[in-house]
N, C-alpha and C positions, 0 to 999 in steps of 0.2 A: 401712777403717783407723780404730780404734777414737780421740779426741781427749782433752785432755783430763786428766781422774783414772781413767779407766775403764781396767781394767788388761787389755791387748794375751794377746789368744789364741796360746798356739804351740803347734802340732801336733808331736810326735815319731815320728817312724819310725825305727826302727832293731830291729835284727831280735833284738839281746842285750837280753834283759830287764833282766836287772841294769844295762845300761849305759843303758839306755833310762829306769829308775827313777834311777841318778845324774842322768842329765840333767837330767830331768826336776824332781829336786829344788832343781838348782842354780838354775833358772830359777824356779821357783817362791819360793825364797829372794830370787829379784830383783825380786817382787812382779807375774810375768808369770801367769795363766790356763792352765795348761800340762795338755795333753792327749794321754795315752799310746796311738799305736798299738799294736793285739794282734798279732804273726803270726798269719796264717789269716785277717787282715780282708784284704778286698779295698784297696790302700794309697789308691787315687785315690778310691775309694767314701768311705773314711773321711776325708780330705781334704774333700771336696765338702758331706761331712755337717757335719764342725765349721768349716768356713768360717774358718779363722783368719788373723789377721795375719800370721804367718811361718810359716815351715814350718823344721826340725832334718831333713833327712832322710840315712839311709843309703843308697848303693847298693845294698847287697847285700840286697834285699828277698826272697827268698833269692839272687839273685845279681845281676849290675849291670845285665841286660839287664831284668830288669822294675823296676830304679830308673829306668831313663833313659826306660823307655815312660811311666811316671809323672811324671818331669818334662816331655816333649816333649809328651804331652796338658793337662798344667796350663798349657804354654805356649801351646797353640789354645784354650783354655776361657776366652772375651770375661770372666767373673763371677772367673774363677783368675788370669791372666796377666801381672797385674801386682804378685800375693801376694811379698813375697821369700821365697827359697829358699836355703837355707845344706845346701850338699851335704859329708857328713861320709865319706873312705874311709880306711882304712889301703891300698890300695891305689895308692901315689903314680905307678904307671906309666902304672893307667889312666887316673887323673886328670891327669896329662902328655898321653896320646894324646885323650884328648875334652876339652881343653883349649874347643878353639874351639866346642865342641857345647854345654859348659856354658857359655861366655862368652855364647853367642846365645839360649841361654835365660834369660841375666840372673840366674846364680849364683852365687853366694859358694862359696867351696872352703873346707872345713876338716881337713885332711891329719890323719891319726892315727896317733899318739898327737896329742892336742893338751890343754894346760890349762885348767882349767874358767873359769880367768880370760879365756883367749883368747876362748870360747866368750859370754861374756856380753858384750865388749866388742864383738865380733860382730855380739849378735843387735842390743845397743842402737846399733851402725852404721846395720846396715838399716834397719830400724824407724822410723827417725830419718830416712832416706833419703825411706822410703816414706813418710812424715807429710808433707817437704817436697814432694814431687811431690802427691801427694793434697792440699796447701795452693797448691800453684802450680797445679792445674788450675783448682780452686774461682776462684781470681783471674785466671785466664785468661779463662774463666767468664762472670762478673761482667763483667770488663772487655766483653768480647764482647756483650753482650746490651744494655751502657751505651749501648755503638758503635752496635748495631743500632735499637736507642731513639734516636737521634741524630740517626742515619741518615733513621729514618721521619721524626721532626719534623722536621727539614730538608726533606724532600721534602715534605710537605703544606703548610710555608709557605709554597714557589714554588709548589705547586702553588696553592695557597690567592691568595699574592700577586702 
């Protein structure tokens, strides 16, 4: 997770080019680093390659069963699994029925049609999300190694005294 002024990477998947280059601009207009998957790339290949802070993706990569293989392996991949994921379908049934599938892969749902305003205040939710968790581990961290530094000098004083 990029800190900072350094401007946040987002990956897009989505299978409509045209809709894929709006995205794309609109985020880019928010001063994001924005990175178009091609159909015909491999989606989690290309993923892995640009490493980004969030990911825009469609299900229908061409259809939903190989969007969900691509999120449930981002979700085992220790270097991926805590990237936020903003899953985009016009399909509101399916997104009803794997409700609980995206909830445990720690996904943002964004139903279509949706507004490109919804879409931006969105990605700056996550983003903002994942800064704070990647700022609270750091302090965790920290705290932790303080403790353990503590720990040892205490023990070598009795031991000492």
């Amino acid at each position: 997770m990029r800190t900072g002024t350094s401007q946040y990477i987002i990956a897009i998947l989505e299978h409509d080019p045209l809709l894929s280059m709006l995205l794309g601009d609109c985020l880019s207009d928010a001063g994001h680093d924005v990175r178009l998957w091609i159909a015909g790339e491999a989606p989690y290949d290309f993923i892995e390659q640009v490493q980004p802070d969030l990911v825009v993706m469609d299900l229908w990569l061409p259809h939903p069963q190989e969007g969900l293989a691509v999120l449930t392996r981002l979700g085992t991949t220790p270097m991926l699994r805590h990237m936020p994921l903003i899953v985009c379908s016009v399909d509101d049934l399916w997104l009803q029925a794997e409700a609980s599938v995206l909830h445990a892969l720690r996904c943002s749902v964004l139903a279509k049609p949706f507004k490109l305003v919804e879409l931006r205040l969105l990605v700056e939710a996550c983003l903002r999300k994942a800064q704070l968790r990647t700022e609270r581990q750091t302090l965790v961290g920290s705290v932790s190694g303080a403790m353990g530094a503590l720990n040892k000098q205490e023990g070598m004083q009795r031991w000492i005294g």
